[in-house]
N, C-alpha and C positions, 0 to 999 in steps of 0.2 A: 608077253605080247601086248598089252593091254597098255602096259607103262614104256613101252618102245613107241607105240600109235598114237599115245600122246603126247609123249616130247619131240617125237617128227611131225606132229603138226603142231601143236602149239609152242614148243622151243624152238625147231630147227626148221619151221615154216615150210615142210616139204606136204609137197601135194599127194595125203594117204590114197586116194582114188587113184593115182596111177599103178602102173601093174610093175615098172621098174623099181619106182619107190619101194613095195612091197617085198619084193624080192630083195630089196637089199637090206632090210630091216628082217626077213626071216635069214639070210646068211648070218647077218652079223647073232641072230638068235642060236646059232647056230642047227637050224634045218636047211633041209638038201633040197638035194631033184625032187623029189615026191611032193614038197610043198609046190615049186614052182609048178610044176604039173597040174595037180590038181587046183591052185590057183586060177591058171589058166585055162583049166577046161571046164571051169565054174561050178564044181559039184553045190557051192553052195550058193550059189545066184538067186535063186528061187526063195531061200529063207532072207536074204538078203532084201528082194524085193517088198517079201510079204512085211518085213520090219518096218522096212519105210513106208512102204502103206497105212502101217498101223500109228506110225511119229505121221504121217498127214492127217490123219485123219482127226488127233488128240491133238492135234496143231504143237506138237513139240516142237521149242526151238531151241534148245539147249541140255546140256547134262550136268549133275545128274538129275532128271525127271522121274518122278515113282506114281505112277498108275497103280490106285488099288482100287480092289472090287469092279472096275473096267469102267469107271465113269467119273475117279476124281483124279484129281495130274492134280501135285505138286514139285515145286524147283527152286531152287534155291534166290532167284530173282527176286521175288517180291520182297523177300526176306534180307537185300543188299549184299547176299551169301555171308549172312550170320547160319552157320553149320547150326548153332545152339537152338534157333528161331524155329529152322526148317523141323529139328527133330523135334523140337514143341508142339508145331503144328501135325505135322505127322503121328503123332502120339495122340492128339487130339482128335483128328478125322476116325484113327483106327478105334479110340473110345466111342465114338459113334454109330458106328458100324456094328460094331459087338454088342452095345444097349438092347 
């Protein structure tokens, strides 16, 4: 699902926030009615909200973003998405934490 949501919005430029998009990316997933359903009747709205409460609040603007111990956020930006930079860094914060 994860690798479907990203290449329909970032390859195939479809809008994942709409509720048809979705359903057409879990058929081709191959899930049924139960997805649509429960899609639609939002069972999970509510975690959904509190997430992006949480990305406002840590002022995330992109992924991926790693929150550790609830007060440091890093992302691959600073870093020009050198993947090698970001885990340096990230190796480096959790060294200091653990001290």
């Amino acid at each position: 699902m994860k690798t479907a949501l990203f290449n329909a919005h970032f390859v195939e430029k479809k809008d994942i926030g709409n509720m048809d998009v979705l359903e057409e990316i879990g058929a081709r997933l191959g899930l049924g009615f139960d997805f649509s359903r429960r899609l639609r009747g939002g069972d999970k709205e509510k975690h959904v909200q509190l997430a992006l409460a949480m990305a406002e609040m840590y002022k995330i603007d992109e992924t991926p973003t790693l929150i550790i111990a609830g007060n440091i956020m890093t992302n691959m930006h600073p870093f020009h998405h050198d993947a090698d930079a970001l885990r340096d860094n990230v190796i480096t914060i959790l060294k200091s934490i653990i001290k």
